[in-house]
N, C-alpha and C positions, 0 to 999 in steps of 0.2 A: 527840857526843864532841868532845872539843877534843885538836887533836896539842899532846902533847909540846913544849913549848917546850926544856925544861933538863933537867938530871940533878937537880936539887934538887928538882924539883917536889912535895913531901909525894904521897905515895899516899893519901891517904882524899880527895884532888881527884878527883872521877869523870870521870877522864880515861880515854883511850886513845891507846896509840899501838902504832902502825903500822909493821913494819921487814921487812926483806925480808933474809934470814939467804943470802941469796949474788947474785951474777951469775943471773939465767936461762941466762944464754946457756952458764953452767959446768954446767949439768944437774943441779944441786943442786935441793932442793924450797924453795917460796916458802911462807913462813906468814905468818901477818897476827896481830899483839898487841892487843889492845881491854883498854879497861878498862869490868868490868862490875859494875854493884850489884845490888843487891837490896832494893828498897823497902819492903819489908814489914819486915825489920828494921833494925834499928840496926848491922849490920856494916859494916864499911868495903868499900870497892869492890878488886876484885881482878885485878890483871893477868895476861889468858889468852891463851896462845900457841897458835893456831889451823893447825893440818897435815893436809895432807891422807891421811895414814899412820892416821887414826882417823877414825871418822864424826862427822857434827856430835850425836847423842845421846851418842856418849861424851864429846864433852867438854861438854857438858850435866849430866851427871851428875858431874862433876868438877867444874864450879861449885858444883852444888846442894851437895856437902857441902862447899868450899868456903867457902860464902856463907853456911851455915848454914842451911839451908832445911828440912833434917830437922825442926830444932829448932820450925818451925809444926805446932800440933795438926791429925790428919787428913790430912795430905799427907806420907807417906814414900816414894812411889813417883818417882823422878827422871824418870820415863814423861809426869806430868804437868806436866813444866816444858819452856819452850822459852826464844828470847832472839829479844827485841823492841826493833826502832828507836823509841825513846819520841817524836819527832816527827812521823813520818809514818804510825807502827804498822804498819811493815814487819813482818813476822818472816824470822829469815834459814833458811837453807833448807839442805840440802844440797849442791843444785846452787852456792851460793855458796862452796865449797869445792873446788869442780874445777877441772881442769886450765886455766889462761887465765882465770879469773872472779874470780883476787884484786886485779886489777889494778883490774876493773871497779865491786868490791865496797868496794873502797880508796876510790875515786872519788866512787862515792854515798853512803860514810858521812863523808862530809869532817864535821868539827866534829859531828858525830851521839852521839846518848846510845843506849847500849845496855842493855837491863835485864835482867834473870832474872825469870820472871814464868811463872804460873800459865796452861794453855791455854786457850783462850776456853771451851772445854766446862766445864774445871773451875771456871774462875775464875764462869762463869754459873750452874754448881752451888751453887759456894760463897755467889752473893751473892745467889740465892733464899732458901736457908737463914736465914742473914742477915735478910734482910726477913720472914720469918717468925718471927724470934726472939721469945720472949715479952717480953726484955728488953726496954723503950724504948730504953734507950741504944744498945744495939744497934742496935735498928733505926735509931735515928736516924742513927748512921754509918754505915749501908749505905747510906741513902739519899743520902745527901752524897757521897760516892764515887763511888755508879752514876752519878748526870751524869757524868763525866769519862769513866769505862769505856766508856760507850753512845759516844764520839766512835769506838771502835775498830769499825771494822763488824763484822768476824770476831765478838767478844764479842759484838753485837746482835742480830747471829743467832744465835750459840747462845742466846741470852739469853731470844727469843722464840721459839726451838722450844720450850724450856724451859716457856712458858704464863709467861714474866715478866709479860709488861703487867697479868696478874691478880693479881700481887701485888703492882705498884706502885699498881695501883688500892686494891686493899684498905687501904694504907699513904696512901693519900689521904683515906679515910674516917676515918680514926681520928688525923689529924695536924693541926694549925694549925700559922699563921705563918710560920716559915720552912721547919719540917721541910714545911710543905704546899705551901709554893714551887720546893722541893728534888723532891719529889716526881711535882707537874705540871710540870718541869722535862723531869723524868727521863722523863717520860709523852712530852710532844711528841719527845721526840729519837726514843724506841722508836716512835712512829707514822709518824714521819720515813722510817723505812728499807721499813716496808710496811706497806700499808694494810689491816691487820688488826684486827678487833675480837672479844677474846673475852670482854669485861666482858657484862652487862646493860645492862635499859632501864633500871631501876634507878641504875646508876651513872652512865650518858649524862645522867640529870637531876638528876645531883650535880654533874655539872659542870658544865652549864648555869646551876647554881645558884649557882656559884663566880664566873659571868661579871661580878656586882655588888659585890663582893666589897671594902673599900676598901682591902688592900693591891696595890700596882701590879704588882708579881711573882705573884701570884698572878692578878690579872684578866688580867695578858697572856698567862702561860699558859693560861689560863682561854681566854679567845678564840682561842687558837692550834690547841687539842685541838678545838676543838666545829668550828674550820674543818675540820682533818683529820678528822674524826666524819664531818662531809658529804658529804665523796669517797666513802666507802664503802656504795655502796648499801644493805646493809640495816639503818644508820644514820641515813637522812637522816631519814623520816619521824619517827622517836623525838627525832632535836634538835629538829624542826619542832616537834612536840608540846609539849617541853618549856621548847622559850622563847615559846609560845604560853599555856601552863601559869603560868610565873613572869610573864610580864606582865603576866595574868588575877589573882593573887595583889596584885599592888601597884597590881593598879586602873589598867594602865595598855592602852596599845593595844598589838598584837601587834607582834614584833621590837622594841619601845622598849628591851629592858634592853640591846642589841647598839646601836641609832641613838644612845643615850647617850653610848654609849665614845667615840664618831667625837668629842664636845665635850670629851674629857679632857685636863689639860694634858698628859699624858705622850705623845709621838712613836708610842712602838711602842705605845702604847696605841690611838690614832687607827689606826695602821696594821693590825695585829692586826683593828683592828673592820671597817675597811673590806674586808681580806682576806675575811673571815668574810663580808660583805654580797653580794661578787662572789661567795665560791663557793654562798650558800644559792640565788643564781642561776641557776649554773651548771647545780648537780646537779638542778633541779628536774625532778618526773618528764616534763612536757610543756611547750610553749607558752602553754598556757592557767594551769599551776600559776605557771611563769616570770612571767606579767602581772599574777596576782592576788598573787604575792608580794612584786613592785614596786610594788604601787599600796599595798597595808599599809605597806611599809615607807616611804613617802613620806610617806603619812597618821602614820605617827609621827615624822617629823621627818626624813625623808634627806636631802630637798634640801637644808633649809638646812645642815644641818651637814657635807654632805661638797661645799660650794659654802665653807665656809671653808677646806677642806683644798686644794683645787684650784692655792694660790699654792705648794702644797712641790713642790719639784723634785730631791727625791732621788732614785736609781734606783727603790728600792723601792715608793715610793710612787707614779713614775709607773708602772712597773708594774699598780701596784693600782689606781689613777686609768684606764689603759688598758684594763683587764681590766671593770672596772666598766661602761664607757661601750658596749664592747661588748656584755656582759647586757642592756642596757638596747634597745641596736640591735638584738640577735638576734630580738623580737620584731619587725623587719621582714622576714627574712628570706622568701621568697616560699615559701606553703605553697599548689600546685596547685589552681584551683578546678575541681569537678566537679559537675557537675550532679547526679551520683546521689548526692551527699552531700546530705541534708533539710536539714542546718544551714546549709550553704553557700546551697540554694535559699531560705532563709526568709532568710537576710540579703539577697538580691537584692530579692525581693518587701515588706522593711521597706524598702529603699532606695526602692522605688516610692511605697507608701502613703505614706512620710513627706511626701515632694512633691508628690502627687499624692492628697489624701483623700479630694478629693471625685471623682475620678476612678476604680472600678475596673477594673483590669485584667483582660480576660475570659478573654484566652490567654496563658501563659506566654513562647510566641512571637508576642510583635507590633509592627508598626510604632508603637506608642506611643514604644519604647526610642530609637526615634531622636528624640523631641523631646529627649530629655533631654540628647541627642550621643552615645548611642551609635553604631557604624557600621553594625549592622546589625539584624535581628527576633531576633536572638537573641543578649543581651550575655553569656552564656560564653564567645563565642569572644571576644570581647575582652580576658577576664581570661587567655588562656593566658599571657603573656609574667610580666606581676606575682604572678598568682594572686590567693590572698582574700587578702594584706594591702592592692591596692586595691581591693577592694570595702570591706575594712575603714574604710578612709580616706574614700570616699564618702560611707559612713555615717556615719560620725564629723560630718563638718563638715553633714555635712543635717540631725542630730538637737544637734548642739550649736550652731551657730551656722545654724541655720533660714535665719533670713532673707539670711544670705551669700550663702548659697548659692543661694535661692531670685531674689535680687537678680541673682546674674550669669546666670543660668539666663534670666532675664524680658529682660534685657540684650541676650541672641542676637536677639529680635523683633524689636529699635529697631536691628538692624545687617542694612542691605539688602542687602550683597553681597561684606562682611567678618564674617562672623560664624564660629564655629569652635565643635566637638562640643565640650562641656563636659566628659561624661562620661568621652569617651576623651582629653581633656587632663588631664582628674585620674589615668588610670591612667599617662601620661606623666612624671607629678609626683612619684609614686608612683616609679616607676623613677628620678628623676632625684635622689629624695633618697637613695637606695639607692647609686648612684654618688660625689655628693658626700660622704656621712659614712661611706664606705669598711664598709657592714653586712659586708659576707664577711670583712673584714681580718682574720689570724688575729693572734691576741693573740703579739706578741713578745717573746722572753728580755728583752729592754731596752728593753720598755715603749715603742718608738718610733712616734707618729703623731700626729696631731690629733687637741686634747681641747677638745671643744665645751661650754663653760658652763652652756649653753643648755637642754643637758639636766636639769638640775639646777633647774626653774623652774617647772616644772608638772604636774599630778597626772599629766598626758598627754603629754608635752612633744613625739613626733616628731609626734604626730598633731597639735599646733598648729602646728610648722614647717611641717605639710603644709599648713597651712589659708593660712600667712601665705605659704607659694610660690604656694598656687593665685591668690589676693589679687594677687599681684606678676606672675604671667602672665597675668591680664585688664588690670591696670593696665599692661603691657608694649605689650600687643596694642593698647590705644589709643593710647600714646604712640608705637610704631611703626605706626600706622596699617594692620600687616598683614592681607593677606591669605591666605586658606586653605594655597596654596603656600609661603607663607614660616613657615610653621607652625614647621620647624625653625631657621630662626632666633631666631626668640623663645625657644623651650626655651632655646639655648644663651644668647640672654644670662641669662636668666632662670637658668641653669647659674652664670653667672659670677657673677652679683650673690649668690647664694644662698650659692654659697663661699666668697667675700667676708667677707660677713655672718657666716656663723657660725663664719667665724675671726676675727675681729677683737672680737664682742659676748657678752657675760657675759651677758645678760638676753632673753626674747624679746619684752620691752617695745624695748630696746635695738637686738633688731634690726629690728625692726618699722620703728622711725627713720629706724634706717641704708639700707633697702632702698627707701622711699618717699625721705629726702634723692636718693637714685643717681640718681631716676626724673627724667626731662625736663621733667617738668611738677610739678618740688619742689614749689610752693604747691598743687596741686590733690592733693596724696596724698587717696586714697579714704578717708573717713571710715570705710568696713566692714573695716579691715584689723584683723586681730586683733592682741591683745597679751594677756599673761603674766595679767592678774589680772585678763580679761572670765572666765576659766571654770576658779579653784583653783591660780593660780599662788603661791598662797602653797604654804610647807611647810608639810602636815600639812591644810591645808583641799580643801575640793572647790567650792567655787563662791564667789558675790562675797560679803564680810562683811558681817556684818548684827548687829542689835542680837543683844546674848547669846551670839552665835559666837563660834570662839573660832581663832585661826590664828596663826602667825607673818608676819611681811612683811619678806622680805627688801631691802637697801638696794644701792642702785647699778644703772644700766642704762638705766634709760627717759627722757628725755626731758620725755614729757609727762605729767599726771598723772591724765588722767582714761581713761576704758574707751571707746573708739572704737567696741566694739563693741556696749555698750552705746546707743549716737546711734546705729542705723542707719538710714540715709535709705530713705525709702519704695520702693519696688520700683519702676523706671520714670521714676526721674528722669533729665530729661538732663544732662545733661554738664558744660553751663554752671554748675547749679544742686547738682550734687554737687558741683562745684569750691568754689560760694561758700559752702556747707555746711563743708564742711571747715573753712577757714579761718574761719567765725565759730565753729565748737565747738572748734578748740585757742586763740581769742582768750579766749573765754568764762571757759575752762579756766584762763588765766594772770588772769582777774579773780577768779574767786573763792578761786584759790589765795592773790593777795594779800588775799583777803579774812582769810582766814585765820591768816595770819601777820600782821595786824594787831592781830587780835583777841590771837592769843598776845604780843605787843608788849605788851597792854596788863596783861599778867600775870592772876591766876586764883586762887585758892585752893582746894586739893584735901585734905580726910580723908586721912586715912590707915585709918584701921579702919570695919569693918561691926559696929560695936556692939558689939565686945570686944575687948582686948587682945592683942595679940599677943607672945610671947617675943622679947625682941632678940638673946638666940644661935640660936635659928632658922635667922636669916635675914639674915645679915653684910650688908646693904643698908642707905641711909640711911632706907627708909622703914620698916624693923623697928624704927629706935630711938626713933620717937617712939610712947609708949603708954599717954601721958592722951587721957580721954576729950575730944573736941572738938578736938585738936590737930592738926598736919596740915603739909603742905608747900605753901607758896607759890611757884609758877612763874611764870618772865617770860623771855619771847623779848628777846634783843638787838636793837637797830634795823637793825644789818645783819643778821637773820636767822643768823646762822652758832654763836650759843652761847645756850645752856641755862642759865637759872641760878635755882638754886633754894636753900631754908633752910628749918629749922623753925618753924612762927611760926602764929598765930591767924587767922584771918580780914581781918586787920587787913594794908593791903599796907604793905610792910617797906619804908625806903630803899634804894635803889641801892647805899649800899657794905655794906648788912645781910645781903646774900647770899652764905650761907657755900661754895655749891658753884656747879663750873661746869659745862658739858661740850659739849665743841664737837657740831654739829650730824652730821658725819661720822663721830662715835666712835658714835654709834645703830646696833645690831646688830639690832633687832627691835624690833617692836611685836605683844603681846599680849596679848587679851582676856577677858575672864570668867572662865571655870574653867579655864582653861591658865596662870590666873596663881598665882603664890606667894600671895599674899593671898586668893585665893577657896580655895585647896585648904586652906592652914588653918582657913580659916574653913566649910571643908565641911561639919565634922560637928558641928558646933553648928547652929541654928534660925535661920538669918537669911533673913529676904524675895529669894524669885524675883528681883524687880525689883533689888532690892539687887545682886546679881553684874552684872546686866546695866550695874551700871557700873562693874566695877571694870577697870582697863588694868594695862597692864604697858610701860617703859619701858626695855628691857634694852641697857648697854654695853659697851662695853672700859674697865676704868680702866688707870691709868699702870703697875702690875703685872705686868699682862696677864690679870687675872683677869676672869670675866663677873659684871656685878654688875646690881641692877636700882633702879628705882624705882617701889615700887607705891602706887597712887591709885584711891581711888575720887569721879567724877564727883559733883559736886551735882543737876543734871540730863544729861535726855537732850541739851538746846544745847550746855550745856558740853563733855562728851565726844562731841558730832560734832565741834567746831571744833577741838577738839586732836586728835584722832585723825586725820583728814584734814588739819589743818593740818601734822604732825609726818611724814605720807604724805606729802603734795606736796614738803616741804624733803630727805625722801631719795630724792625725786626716781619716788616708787611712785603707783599710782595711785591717787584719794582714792575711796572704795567705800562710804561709807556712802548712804542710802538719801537721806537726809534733802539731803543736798551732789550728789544727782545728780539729787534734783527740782528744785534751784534751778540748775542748768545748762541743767535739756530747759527750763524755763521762760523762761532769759531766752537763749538759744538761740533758741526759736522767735520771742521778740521780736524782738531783733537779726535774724533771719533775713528777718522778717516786713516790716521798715523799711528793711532793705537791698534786697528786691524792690520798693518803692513807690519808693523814689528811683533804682532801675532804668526802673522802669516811667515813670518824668516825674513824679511825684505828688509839687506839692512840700511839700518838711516844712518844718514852722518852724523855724528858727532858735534862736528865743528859746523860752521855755516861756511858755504865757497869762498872762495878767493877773489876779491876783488880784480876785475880786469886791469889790464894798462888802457890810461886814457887814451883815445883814438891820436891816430897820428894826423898833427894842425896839419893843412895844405897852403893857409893863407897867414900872415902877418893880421891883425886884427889894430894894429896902430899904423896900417897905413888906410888913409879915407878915400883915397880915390883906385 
């Protein structure tokens, strides 16, 4: 209500005012004047003078005929009418009418709108009715209305004692475009207030089905409902089902139609999707459902796409950024190991065999366990503190990276009177990532804490952290020369560096760098230290790419560009000679990267199609619009490596100023292979050769829009598409993984290695290279024929 300015003021202004008809202190009674309307019709608003000499229903019922409210079909009774603060959806009370409360009541409706309006029970009567009208138009207005109603909570509760949500459902099913925008509107608000479901499974997978949907109002509600679906236990497994269902329909991998939404231009559309990713987390019924639903929804694309979302810094979204990073930590949380659990015992005894093959273990309890560094003949008591997420961990890094482990395990032998339990410094490791990435921290109203990249990098990601701490406390332990006593010293640097690290690096190639540059002994960083893309650090892949695979490769982070963990040095090298190791495989590594961008210097000629045509509204890309046959895209690297430039054109290489497009080397969002590209999926379901995909790429940007665009190529040979693929790797700084670029590394690796020990050893080399022979002495004339 707005006071009264003047006497002039027209009355049909929905004003009120307020006047106090004596002194208090003269013992006369105090009334209060409002001006009130009535929104449902067209009458003017009417000035009522409120006393305490009548209840507030009578003069309720003085407005209603008043205001004309009789005149609505089906409401004659003034029983059902009360008066409502339309901003805050106060309703006023009696008590607002007693002795000393006009004063107070004066106060809080400063500038307030007051309305005459139907009780939440009726008015939730009425707009049932309504939604079930056979008219469209009807309905259609009821639905447009209810959003607004549902803000009143009183109405949302009678609304949904009522069994509303099953008729806005119903009105879902039979509505498009906006009336269906209006309606999943209206649907999230009503689930908003409680978390109740009285639709079907039925319905759960209509709306999941909503979640692709290409209007933006409708997909964000769409993902807003299916989050709230989630919370309610005996919904979750039916959503699970059903965007397991619609993925399997579009031929895609599970949760893909949700990892989509996270690349959409629209904000709340990203947000919505990531909402939805952290709670299908949450609610999972276990730990084990929790890991397997992380590792699908990686395998369809999470990292990379919620690894673009990571620079917004709105509340909301750190929030959801927050909430997410903990799902993903909660699988460290320490879950007790017990010996009487069978599962628990067979992970211990797989920890054995795997290091130990040709060794069996005859007792469960034996001093074996101490070779490995456990403290005693029976390593359950060692796991009391961590539980089985370090045995998890153990096993992790002995069956993925074997020889790591096996390396620093053979490493305790060569160390006479400093050596330290392996075993129980990994469950140390264990606890200490637990500490640094705050696993217990509960998720805050304001999203406040450290958000590590890192996570976002690999199919596995804490359990490669863990490999690359274990990596950084053997390399600690000799750069500190420690001893068994100093034991805790080293954890805490190795504490420090680690925190370090994964607040500051985006990548676990990145920190991998970072934590080896800290180390005392910079040039000698250990060749065995892991990084991002030795074991599925792409999104959506599981291990290193290879012809025919198919993955994204994310840009920014690493360093150096090849797999370190790939070169692992033989078990039993000393010291000296993992030092020189080291240093000739990242030299190696900078020679045949420029090999590679030499070759692309030298430009290339790439097809565009697999022996059909392709439609150029498809696929709003430059390489959709070339679609004669033989025609294709001519690529050339700039001499400084930093831009792209490429045009339409035959086999025939173009001049320098003939190239129509450019694209700086940093705008590169991905590199993808085979059937993950736009050109092999059209080209799917036609006939075209196996061999054929295995070369097609995928070159996907940012243009100057901000839209993602691509450029799709299919290779002439297997050469050609190793040297771009790895050469385009190495310039975004990821690591080069084809097969073919990591035999010509171990090869001239072991050369250089092999030449650098002989001019250790005094053996001198030459200088010069030999002397060409004399060519052999002819016997025959070669221009006589017969």
């Amino acid at each position: 209500y707005e006071r009264t300015q003047s006497k002039n003021r027209p009355k049909t202004n929905v004003t009120r005012e307020r006047a106090t008809s004596m002194n208090v202190l003269g013992g006369r009674q105090q009334t209060l004047k409002l001006w009130i309307r009535y929104p449902s019709s067209g009458a003017a608003p009417v000035e009522h003078e409120f006393t305490r000499d009548h209840p507030l229903d009578w003069h309720v019922a003085q407005l209603v005929k008043a205001l004309g409210a009789f005149t609505q079909p089906g409401h004659t009774e003034s029983s059902h009418y009360c008066l409502q603060v339309e901003s805050d959806h106060r309703y006023l009370t009696p008590a607002d009418l007693q002795k000393g409360a006009v004063a107070q009541v004066e106060a809080e409706l400063e500038d307030a709108r007051v309305i005459l309006i139907l009780k939440p029970v009726h008015r939730a009567q009425r707009a049932i009715e309504q939604l079930s009208d056979s008219n469209p138009l009807v309905q259609k207005k009821a639905i447009f209305s209810l959003r607004k109603s549902l803000d009143d909570p009183a109405f949302a509760e009678a609304f949904l004692q009522a069994n509303g949500i099953q008729e806005i459902v119903r009105v879902i099913h039979s509505s498009t475009r906006s009336t269906l925008a209006y309606a999943l509107s209206a649907l999230e608000c009503a689930l908003s207030y409680r978390s109740i479901w009285t639709g079907s499974a039925s319905d759960i997978t209509y709306l999941v089905q909503l979640i692709p949907n290409p209007v933006l109002n409708i997909k964000k509600s769409a993902l807003k409902i299916v989050a709230q679906l989630v919370a309610i236990p005996s919904c979750y497994e039916q959503v699970l089902e059903s965007l397991q269902e619609t993925a399997r329909k579009q031929n895609h991998l599970p949760f893909s139609v949700v990892i989509e939404c996270l690349s959409s231009p629209d904000l709340d559309v990203q947000l919505n999707a990531f909402e939805l990713v952290a709670a299908l987390s949450e609610h999972a019924a276990d730990r084990e459902a929790r890991r397997l639903f992380l590792l699908q929804a990686r395998q369809a694309g999470l990292n990379s796409a919620a690894k673009k979302l990571l620079h917004l810094r709105t509340p909301a979204f750190q929030r959801a950024k927050f909430a997410m990073q903990q799902q993903i930590l909660s699988l460290t949380a320490g879950v007790p190991y017990s010996d009487a659990n069978e599962e628990h015992e067979a992970m211990l005894r797989k920890l054995w065999s795997t290091m130990n093959p040709k060794d069996e273990l005859d007792n469960r309890i034996s001093q074996k366990w101490k070779k490995m560094g456990f403290q005693g003949t029976n390593p359950a008591t060692d796991f009391r503190g961590m539980g089985v997420t370090a045995l998890e961990h153990l096993l992790y890094i002995a069956e993925k990276h074997h020889d790591v482990f096996r390396g620093i395990l053979a490493e305790q032998d060569q160390r006479t009177d400093n050596d330290y339990p392996v075993c129980t410094a990994g469950i140390n490791i264990s606890q200490l990532l637990c500490d640094v990435m705050n696993v217990n921290a509960p998720v805050s109203s304001t999203g406040t804490g450290t958000i590590f990249p890192c996570l976002y990098d690999h199919l596995f990601p804490v359990e490669e952290i863990y490999c690359i701490a274990f990596e950084l406390l053997d390399q600690t332990w000799d750069d500190m020369n420690a001893s068994y006593m100093e034991f805790p010293k080293v954890i805490a640097t190795v504490r420090q560096k680690l925190s370090d690290g994964l607040a500051q690096c985006h990548s676990l190639s990145g920190l991998q760098e970072y934590l080896m540059s800290s180390s005392r002994y910079n040039q000698s960083a250990s060749p065995r230290l892991l990084h991002a893309a030795a074991s599925g650090s792409s999104a959506g892949g599981s291990g290193t790419l290879s012809h025919g695979s198919s993955a994204s490769i994310l840009p920014g982070g690493a360093s150096s560009p090849g797999s370190a963990l790939q070169k692992t040095k033989p078990a039993g090298e000393v010291r000296g000679v993992k030092e020189l190791r080291a240093q000739v495989e990242r030299d190696i590594w900078q020679l045949v990267a420029s090999q590679k961008t030499h070759i692309m210097c030298c430009g290339h000629f790439f097809p565009t199609t697999l022996n059909l045509v392709l439609p150029a509204q498809k696929h709003a890309t430059p390489a959709a619009s070339s679609a004669e046959d033989g025609s294709g895209y001519y690529l050339q690297l700039s001499a400084d490596s930093t831009t792209l430039y490429w045009t339409a054109s035959t086999a025939v290489a173009p001049p320098p100023q003939d190239f129509d497009h450019s694209l700086k080397v940093n705008e590169i969002t991905a590199l993808k292979l085979a059937t993950d590209t736009v050109l092999a999926q059209q080209a799917n379901q036609k006939k075209v050769d196996a061999d054929a995909f295995a070369m097609v790429f995928e070159i996907e940007f940012r243009s100057e829009n901000g839209k993602t665009e691509t450029i799709d190529l299919v290779a002439p040979n297997r050469r050609t598409l190793v040297d771009w693929l790895d050469g385009i790797r190495s310039l975004m700084q990821q690591p080069m993984q084809c097969a073919e670029t990591n035999g010509e590394h171990a090869l001239l690796t072991k050369m250089e290695l092999q030449t650098r020990m002989l001019d250790l050893d005094g053996v001198a080399l030459p200088s010069k290279p030999p002397p060409v022979p004399d060519p052999p002495l002819i016997l025959f004339d070669p221009s006589v024929t017969e």
